[in-house]
C-alpha positions in Angstrom: 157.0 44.5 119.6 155.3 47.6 118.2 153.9 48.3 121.2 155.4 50.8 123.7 155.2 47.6 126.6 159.3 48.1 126.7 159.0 51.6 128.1 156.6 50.6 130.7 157.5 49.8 134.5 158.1 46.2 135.2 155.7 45.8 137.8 153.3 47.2 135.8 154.2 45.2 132.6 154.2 42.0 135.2 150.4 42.8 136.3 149.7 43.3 132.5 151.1 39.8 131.5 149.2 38.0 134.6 146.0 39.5 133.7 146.1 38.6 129.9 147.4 34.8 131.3 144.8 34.3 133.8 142.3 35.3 131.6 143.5 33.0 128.6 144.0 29.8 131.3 140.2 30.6 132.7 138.5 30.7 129.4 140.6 27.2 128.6 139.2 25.6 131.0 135.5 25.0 129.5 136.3 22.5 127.6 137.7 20.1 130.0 134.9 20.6 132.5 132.2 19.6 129.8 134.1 16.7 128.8 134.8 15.6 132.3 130.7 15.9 132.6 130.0 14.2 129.7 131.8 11.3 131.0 128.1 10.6 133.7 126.1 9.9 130.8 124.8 13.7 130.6 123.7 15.2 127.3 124.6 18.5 125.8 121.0 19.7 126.5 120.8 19.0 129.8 124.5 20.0 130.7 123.9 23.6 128.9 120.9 24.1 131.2 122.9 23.2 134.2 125.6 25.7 133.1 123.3 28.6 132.1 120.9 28.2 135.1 124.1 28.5 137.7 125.0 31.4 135.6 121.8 33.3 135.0 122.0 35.0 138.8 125.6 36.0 138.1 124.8 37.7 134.5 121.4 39.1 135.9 122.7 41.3 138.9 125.7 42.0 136.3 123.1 43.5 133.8 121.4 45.4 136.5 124.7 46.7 138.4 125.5 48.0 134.9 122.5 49.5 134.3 122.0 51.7 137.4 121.8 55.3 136.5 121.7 54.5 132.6 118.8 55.2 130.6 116.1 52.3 129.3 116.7 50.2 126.7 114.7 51.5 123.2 113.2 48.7 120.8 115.9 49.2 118.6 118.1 48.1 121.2 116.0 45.1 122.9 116.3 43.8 119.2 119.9 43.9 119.4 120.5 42.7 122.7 118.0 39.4 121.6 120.1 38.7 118.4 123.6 38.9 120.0 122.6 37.1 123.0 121.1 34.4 120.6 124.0 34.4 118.6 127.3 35.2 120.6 126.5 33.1 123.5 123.4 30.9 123.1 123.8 29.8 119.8 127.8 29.4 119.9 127.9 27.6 123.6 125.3 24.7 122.1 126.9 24.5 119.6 130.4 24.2 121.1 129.0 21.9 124.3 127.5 19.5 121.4 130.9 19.2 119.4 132.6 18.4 122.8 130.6 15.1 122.6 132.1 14.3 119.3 136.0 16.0 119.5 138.8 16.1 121.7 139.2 19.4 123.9 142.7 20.1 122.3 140.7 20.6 118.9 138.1 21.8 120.2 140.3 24.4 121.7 142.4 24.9 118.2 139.4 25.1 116.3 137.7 28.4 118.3 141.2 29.7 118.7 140.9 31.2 114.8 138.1 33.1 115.3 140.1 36.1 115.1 140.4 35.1 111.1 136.7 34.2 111.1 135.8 37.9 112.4 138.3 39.5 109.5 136.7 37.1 106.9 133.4 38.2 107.7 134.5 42.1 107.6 136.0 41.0 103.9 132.1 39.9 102.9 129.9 42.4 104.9 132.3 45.9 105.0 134.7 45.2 102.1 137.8 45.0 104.5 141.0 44.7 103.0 143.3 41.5 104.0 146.8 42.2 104.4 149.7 39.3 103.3 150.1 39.2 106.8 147.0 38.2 107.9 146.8 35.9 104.9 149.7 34.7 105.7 148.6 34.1 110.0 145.4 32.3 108.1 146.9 29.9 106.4 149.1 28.8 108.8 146.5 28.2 111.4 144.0 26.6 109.4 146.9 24.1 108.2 147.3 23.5 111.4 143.8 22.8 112.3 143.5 20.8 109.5 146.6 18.3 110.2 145.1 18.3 113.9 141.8 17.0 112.3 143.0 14.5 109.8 145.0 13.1 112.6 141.9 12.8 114.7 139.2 11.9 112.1 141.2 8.6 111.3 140.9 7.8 114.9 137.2 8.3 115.8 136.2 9.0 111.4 132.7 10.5 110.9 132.0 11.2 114.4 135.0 13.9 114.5 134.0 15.5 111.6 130.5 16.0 113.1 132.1 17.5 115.9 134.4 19.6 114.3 131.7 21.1 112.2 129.5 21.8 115.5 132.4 23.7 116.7 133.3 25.4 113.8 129.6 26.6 113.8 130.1 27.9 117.1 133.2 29.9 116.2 131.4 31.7 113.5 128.3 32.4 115.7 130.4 34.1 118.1 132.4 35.9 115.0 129.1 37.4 114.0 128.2 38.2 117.4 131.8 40.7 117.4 131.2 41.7 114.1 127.5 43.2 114.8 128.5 44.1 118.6 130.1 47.7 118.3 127.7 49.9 117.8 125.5 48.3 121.2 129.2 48.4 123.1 129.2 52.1 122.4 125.6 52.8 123.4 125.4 50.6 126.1 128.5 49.8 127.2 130.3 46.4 127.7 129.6 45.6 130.8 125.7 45.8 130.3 125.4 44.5 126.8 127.0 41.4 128.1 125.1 41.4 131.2 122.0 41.2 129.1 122.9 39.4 126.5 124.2 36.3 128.5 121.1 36.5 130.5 118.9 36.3 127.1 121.1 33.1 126.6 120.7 31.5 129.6 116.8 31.6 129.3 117.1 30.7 126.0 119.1 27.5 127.3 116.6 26.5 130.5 113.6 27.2 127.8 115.8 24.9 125.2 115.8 22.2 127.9 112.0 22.5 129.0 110.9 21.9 125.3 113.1 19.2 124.0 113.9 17.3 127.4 111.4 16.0 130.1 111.8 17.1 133.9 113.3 13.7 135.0 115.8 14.0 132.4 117.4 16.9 134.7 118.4 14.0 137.3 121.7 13.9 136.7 124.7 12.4 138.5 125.3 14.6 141.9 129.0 15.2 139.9 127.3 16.8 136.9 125.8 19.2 139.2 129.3 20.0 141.0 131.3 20.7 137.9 127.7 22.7 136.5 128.4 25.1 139.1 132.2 25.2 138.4 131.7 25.7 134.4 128.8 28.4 135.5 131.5 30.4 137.8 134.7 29.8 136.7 134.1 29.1 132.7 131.3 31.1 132.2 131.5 34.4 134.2 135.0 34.2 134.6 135.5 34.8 131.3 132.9 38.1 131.4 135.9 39.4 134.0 138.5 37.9 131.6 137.3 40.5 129.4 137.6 43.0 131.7 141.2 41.6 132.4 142.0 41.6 128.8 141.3 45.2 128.3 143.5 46.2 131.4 146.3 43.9 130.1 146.2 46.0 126.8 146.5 49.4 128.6 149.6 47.7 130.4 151.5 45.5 128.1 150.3 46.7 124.3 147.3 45.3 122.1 150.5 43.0 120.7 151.6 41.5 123.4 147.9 40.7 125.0 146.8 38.9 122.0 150.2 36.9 122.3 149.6 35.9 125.8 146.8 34.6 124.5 148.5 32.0 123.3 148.8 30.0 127.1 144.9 29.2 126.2 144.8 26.6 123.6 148.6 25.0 125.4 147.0 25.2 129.0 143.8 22.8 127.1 145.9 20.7 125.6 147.7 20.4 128.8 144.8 19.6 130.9 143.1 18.1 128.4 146.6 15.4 128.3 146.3 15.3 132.2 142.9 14.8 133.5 140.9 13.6 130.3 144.1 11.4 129.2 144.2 12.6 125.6 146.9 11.5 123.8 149.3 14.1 122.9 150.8 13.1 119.8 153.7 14.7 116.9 150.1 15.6 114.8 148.4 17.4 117.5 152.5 18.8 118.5 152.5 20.2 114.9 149.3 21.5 114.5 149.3 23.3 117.4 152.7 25.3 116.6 151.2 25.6 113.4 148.1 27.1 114.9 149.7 29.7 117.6 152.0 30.8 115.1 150.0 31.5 112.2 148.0 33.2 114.8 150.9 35.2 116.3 151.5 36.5 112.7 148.1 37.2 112.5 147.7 39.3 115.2 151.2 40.8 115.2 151.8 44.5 114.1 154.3 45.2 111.1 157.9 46.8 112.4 157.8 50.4 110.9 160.8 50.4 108.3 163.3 53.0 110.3 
């Protein structure tokens, strides 16, 4: 497994493997909540707001909790905290919420699920990084298998689907950068508060996106719009924050390896729900393209077995 998972005790190898699934099946869940909403005639504008304003209490007492006892934030760091928030999580969730309108969620879902590749890619063109066969490899596997996922929808829904794959292609790369610029605030601030503050500078950025493009009446919504707001805010949108969290503990259990392979219940779990409370079809294209996609992903993320 290159990982030294096999040496550990089961039970704690079992807690490992339930973190690393819970918090793939949480984070998976997004997608069918906004499409569900979208259903009440509810635009991606007015459906963001909703989410962010739930969530801006949550990531608020988060930044604070995580801020006790630290020293203030310097310029130089306000200015980082306003581009990743803009980026990683205000820029990446419109984007993603407006693609939703266009795409199914097991795309949708396939689509962010390489943004693993998109974070090496952009380490090849801003640091120089060196790709390995075996990431090339993972990448073109995946992206075949996006690709054979989107031709099979684009023939059903045509320009509208390639609309909406572009959105939430955007939204992968926005949150690629966001990783790609995040380390050096992680390390000075730590995780906890730079995503405390960073998903609070989003969710202003969403209720002040909303005030400017949308009048006040258009936030009377559908009383269910409201209800599964507050369920995308908690479950969706904070969850995942903790699902962060969860992650890291499931690598100190189970192995960098093996978390990242968990990972792979995400983008099933979608397609799953996706097939049982949205009614998508789930057809030999989408069956295909997802293997296609969790493999080349596996690969991808998989360490080389030392030659012994």
């Amino acid at each position: 497994m290159g990982t030294n998972a096999v040496h550990l005790p089961s039970k704690t190898l079992a807690t490992g493997l339930i973190l690393a699934t819970l918090g793939a099946i949480a984070f998976s869940g997004k997608a069918i909540i906004v499409k569900l909403a979208y259903r009440h005639g509810v635009d991606a504008v007015t459906l963001i707001m909703y989410r962010m304003l739930f969530a801006l209490p949550i990531f608020a007492v988060m930044a604070w909790w995580a801020s006790r006892g630290k020293p203030p934030l310097n310029r130089h760091d306000w200015w980082g905290v306003l581009g990743l928030g803009f980026t990683g999580y205000y820029l990446a969730s419109f984007l993603d919420f407006a693609g939703l309108a266009y795409i199914s969620a097991s795309l949708e879902r396939l689509i962010l699920y390489i943004n693993p590749t998109l974070v090496l890619l952009l380490g090849l063109v801003l640091y120089k990084r060196h790709i390995s066969r075996r990431h090339a490899l993972g990448m073109a596997l995946s992206y075949c298998g996006v690709m054979l996922v989107f031709g099979h929808e684009i023939n059903l829904e045509g320009a509208d689907a390639a609309l909406g794959a572009l959105l939430v292609f955007g939204s992968a790369v926005s949150y690629a950068v966001y990783l790609s610029f995040s380390g050096e605030l992680v390390q000075r601030l730590g995780s906890l508060r730079l995503v405390g503050l960073a998903t609070s500078v989003a969710c202003v950025l969403c209720i002040g996106q909303f005030l400017v493009l949308r009048p006040l009446t258009a936030a009377l919504v559908a009383p269910e719009v409201i209800w599964l707001s507050v369920l995308n805010a908690t479950l969706c949108t904070a969850a995942p924050v903790l699902m962060v969290m969860m992650v890291m503990m499931a690598i100190e259990r189970i192995g960098a390896g093996m978390a990242a392979q968990t990972g792979m219940v995400g983008p099933l779990s979608t397609i799953l729900m996706g097939v049982l409370l949205l009614g998508e079809p789930f057809t030999a294209w989408v069956a295909v393209g997802t293997a296609l996609v969790v493999a080349g992903i596996f690969v991808f993320t998989s360490r080389p077995r030392p030659l012994v």
